[in-house]
C-alpha atoms as one frame of an Amber mdcrd trajectory, in Angstrom:
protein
 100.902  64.335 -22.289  98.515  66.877 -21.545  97.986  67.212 -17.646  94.786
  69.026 -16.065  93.394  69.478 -13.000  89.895  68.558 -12.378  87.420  68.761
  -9.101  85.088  66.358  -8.000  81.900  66.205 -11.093  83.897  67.887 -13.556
  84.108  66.857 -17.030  87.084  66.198 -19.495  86.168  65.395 -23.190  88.208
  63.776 -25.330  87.640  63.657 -28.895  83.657  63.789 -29.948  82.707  61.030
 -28.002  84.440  59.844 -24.784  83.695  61.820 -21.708  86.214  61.269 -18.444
  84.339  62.307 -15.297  85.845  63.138 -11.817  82.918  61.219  -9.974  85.088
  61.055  -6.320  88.491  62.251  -4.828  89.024  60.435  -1.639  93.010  60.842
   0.060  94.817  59.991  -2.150  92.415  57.832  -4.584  90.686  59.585  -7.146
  87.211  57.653  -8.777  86.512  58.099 -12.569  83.590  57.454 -14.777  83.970
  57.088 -18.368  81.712  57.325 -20.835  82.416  56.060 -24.308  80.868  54.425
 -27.635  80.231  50.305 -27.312  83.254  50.521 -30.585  85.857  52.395 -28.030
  87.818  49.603 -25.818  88.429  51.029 -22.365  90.863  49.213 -20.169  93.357
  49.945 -17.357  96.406  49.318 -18.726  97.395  46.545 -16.746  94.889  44.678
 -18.469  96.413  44.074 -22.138  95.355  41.491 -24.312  97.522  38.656 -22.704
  96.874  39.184 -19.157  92.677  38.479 -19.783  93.495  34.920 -20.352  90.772
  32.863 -21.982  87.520  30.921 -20.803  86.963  26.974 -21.716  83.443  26.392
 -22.722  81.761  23.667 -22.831  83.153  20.944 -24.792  86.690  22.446 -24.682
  86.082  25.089 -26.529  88.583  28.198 -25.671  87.108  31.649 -25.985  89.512
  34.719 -25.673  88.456  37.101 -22.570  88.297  40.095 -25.071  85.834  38.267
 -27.547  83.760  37.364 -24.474  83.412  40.842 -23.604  82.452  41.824 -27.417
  85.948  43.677 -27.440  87.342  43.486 -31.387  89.927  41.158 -31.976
């Protein structure tokens, strides 16, 4: 794990195309922006696959969370 530290409106870029963005440090919260391609899924890792549940449509039709929000799957 690489570990950096960053002040408030600085930039981390990983890869070619996702940008991580110190937008506010408050106490002991710090508030990130990321910027990244529609294809690249960002979550917070409590929220795996199974936790997002599903939606019931009209007519009883189920729709995963993660399809709902155009995420791959």
């Amino acid at each position: 794990m690489l570990v950096l530290s960053r002040k408030q409106n600085e930039r981390i870029r990983v890869g070619e195309s996702v940008v991580v963005t110190v937008v506010r440090v408050s106490g002991d919260k710090v508030r990130i922006g990321i910027e990244a391609p529609p294809n690249v899924r960002v979550l917070r890792d409590e929220l795996d696959d199974d936790s997002l549940g599903t939606v019931t449509l009209e007519g009883g039709v189920e729709l995963p969370i993660p399809r709902l929000l155009g995420f791959a799957g």
